[in-house]
Steps between C-alpha positions, in 0.01 A plus 500: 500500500633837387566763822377852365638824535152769538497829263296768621377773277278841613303635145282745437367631179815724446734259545350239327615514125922425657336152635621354154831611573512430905401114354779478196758584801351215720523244223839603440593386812705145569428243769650267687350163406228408727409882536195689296339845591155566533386917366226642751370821324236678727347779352451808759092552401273300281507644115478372173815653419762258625390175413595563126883547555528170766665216320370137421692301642412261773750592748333842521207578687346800487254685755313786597367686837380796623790776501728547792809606347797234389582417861159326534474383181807338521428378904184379409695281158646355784219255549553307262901528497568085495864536471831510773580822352345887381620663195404893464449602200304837440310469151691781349828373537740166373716266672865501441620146330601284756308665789335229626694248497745735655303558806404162523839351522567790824219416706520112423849500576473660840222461756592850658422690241101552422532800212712587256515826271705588203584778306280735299526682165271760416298409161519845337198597224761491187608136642815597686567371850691738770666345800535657864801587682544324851432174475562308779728202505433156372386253740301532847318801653525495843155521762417896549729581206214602225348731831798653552613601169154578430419778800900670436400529083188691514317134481629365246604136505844351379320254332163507284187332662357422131769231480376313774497153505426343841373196714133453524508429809692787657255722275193363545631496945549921446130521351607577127556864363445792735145659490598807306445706212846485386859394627253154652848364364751656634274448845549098401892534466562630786276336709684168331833653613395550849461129552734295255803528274482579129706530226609710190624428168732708326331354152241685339155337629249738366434799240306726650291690281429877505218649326250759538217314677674297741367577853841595647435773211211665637480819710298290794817274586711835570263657717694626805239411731382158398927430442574576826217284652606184296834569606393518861284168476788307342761569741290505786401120374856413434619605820258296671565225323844551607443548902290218499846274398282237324731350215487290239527205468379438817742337740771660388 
């Protein structure tokens, strides 16, 4: 029987027309033998205008609910995740060849380690890719690290949450995405950090596009108000996780 790594995918009608793309990247990817992946797209609302771009292929499976934003779209995916592992991959953007297999090969090689991350290129309109400076080294990142580095840089994380690929267990334990409007992920890697080990990889893992309509885009997600709320909600959760010294895996 094949073990299965989980893909989880937030749409809405914006977003919708890069699925095509977001799935070419996916079956690029290369698998150990005895491995497969299984695509969860949730769309965020219940339209007409999504269903067209999904693929056909049986290892996708598409649905719908009422809208929440992507951190409940993707929380609520989660109930029918059937795999060891979760994949993010937002609908607008591609996997990186070798990505998976990449992260699987980190957290099946060491027990201590429940995330990994990798780098990320922004996916420019005229096709180019830009890096970022900074980078942090190859290899494991350290309980508290991602908190730290995040509250001294104006919150910004050394490593991108839309690269994500986790245990199901450990997410499903810290409830899923944070109940947000925006930076719900960012909320999840630090809350991940405050209780276990991850990892980054130096090799690209993700293009990251940048567009015009991409939430992160709109006016609403800089909004100095509702900014420094999330802000306040995700480090307040973080820390908490932290005092409370539960760590995973458990025993340890």
């Amino acid at each position: 029987m094949s073990r299965r790594i989980i893909i989880v995918t937030a749409v809405h009608t914006p977003s919708a027309p890069f699925l095509p793309e977001a799935y070419k990247s996916l079956c690029d990817q290369e698998l150990p033998d005895g491995w497969e992946w299984h695509w969860l797209i949730q769309e965020d609302g219940e339209t007409d205008d999504v269903a067209p771009h999904v693929p056909d292929d049986h290892r996708v499976t598409f649905r719908q609910g009422r809208p929440g934003g992507p951190g409940v779209a993707r929380t609520i995916a989660l109930a029918h995740a059937d795999g060891e592992y979760v994949k993010v991959l937002d609908a607008d953007d591609q996997l990186a060849p070798g990505a998976l297999a990449r992260d699987l090969a980190v957290l099946e090689g060491d027990r201590t380690i429940a995330w990994a991350t990798s780098r990320v290129l922004d996916f420019m309109p005229d096709g180019s890719t830009v890096g970022f400076p900074g980078d942090p080294d190859d290899g494991p990142i350290e309980c508290g690290a991602v908190l730290d580095y995040w509250k001294a840089n104006g919150f910004r994380a050394q490593v991108h949450p839309a690269t994500l690929f986790v245990r199901r267990d450990l997410l499903l334990a810290l409830g899923g995405w944070m109940a947000l409007p925006a930076s719900e992920d960012t909320g999840l890697l630090l809350a991940l950090n405050s209780v276990s080990r991850g990892w980054f990889s130096k090799e690209v893992g993700l293009l990251y596009r940048k567009w015009e309509g991409q939430a992160t885009g709109q006016a609403a997600h800089v909004d100095t108000a509702e900014r420094d709320a999330r802000m306040a909600v995700v480090e307040a959760r973080a820390r908490a996780l932290a005092h409370f010294e539960w760590r995973y895996p458990v025993g340890d």
